[in-house]
C-alpha positions in Angstrom: 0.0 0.0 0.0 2.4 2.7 -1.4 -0.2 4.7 -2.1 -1.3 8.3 -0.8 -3.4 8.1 2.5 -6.8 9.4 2.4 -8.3 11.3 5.4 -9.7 8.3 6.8 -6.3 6.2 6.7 -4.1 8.9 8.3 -6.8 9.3 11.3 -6.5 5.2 11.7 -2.4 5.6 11.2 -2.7 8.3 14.1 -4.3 6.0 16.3 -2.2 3.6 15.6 1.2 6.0 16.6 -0.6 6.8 19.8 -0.2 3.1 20.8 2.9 3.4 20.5 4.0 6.7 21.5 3.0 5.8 24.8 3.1 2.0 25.1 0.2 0.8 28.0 1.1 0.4 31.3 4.2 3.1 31.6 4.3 5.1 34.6 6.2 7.6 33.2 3.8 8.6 30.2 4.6 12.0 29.9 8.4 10.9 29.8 7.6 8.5 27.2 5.4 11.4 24.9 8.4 13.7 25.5 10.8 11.3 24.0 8.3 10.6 21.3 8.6 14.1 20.2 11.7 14.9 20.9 13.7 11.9 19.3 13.8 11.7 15.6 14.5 7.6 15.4 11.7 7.1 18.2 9.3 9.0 15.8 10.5 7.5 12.5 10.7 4.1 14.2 7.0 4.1 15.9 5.5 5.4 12.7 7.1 2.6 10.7 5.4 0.1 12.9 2.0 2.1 12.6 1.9 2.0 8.6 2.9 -1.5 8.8 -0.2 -2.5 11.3 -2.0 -0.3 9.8 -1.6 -1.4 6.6 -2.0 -5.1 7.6 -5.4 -4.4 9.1 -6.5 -3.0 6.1 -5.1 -5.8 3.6 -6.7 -8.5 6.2 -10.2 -6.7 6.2 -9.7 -7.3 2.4 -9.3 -10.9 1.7 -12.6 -11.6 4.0 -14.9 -13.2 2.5 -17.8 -11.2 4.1 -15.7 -8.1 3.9 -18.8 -5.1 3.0 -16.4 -2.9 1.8 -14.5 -4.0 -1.3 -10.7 -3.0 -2.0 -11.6 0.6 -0.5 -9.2 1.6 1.9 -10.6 4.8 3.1 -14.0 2.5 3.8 -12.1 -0.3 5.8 -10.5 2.7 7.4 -13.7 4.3 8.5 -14.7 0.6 9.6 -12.0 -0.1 11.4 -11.7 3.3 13.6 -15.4 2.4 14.8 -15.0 -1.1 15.8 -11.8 0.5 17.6 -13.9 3.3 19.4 -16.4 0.7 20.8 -13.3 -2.0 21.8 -11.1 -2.8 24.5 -7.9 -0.9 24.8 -5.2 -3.3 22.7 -2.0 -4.9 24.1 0.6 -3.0 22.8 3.8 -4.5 24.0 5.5 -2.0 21.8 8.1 -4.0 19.4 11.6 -2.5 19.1 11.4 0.4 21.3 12.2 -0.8 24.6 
């Protein structure tokens, strides 16, 4: 997906950073927003990881068979930034940035 994000896909790649900016469970949050925004590498790094899950989520949502939406991104986007205001918060063990 090397395309150009529509509205709806940089709001769900957003959400997807604020995982993790600020990975669940620190008791130093504001430290860890702080170095989110002030370290380059931690920025680049965490919004590699958001494309790529956000990405995935999308391209999953696609090959379902009872997927509604089609091949439209900015659809499964939308979709997927519902079921996400109505869920659980996620695990986010955050990968790489310890």
């Amino acid at each position: 997906m090397s395309q150009t994000l529509g509205p709806q896909q940089k709001r769900l790649l957003i959400h997807f950073m604020a995982i993790y900016a600020i990975p669940k469970g620190s008791t130093m949050a504001i430290n860890e927003g702080l170095q989110f925004f002030l370290d380059p590498e931690r920025r680049k790094h965490v919004l590699q990881l958001a494309r790529q899950d956000m990405e995935a989520a999308i391209e999953a949502i696609k090959h379902t068979h009872d997927n509604p939406h089609g091949s439209d991104s900015e659809a499964i986007a939308t979709a997927i930034k519902v079921a996400r205001s109505f869920a659980p918060p996620p695990s986010n063990e955050v990968k790489g940035l310890e």
